[in-house]
C-alpha positions, -999 to 999 in steps of 0.1 A, spaced: 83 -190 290 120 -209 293 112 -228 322 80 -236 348 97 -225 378 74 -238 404 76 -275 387 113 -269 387 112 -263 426 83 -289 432 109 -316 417 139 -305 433 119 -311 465 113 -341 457 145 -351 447 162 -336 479 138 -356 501 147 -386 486 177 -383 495 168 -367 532 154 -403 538 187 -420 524 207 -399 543 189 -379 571 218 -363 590 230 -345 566 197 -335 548 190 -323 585 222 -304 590 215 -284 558 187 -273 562 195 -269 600 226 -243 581 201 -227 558 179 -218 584 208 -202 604 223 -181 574 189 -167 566 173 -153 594 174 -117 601 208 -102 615 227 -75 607 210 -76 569 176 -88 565 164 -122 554 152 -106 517 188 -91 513 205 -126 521 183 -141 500 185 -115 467 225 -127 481 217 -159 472 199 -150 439 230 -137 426 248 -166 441 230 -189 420 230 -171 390 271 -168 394 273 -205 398 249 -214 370 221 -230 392 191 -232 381 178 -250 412 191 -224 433 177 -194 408 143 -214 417 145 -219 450 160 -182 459 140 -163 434 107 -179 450 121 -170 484 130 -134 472 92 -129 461 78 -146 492 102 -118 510 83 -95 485 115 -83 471 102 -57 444 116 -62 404 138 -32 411 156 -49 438 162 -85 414 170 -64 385 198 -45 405 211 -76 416 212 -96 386 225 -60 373 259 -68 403 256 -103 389 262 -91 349 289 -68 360 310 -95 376 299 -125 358 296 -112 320 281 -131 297 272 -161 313 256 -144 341 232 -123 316 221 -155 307 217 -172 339 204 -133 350 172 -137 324 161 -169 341 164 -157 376 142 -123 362 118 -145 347 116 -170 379 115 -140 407 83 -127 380 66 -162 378 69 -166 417 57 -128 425 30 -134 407 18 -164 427 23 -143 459 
């Protein structure tokens, strides 16, 4: 395995509630915003969050490949569905993105299979 995914995310929590207690407004106000931008709408709350998937694998996160491919399996997002979008992501991104795209396929498979 590359990476322990659900370390990864157990740290960045951490980390990112440190800083909510340094700085509460604004840890507030983002997760205030990422509540918002994920409910169900006009596309569903898996769809926005295999979205955010390829986001993060476009931008080279691996916090956000954590966080977004545990979502994506909580939504139960099926291997088809992240292998299509990592798919979007190669297309566009090249290279870097089939890297990036391997770690988010092997986060979304160590998440589904805690679910």
């Amino acid at each position: 395995m590359y990476k322990d995914w659900s370390k990864t995310t157990d740290e960045l929590t951490a980390l990112m509630q440190q800083f909510g207690k340094g700085h509460p407004e604004v840890a507030k106000g983002f997760s205030q915003l990422a509540k918002a931008a994920e409910k169900d709408g006009a596309m569903s709350a898996k769809d926005k969050e295999l979205m955010a998937l390829a986001i993060g694998v476009s931008i080279r996160c691996e916090g956000c490949i954590a966080f977004h491919a545990k979502a994506a399996a909580g939504y139960r997002a099926t291997r088809a569905e992240v292998l299509e979008t990592i798919g979007v992501c190669l297309y566009m991104g090249g290279g870097p993105a089939f890297v990036y795209g391997a770690q988010a396929l092997e986060a979304f498979d160590a998440f589904a299979e805690e679910a």
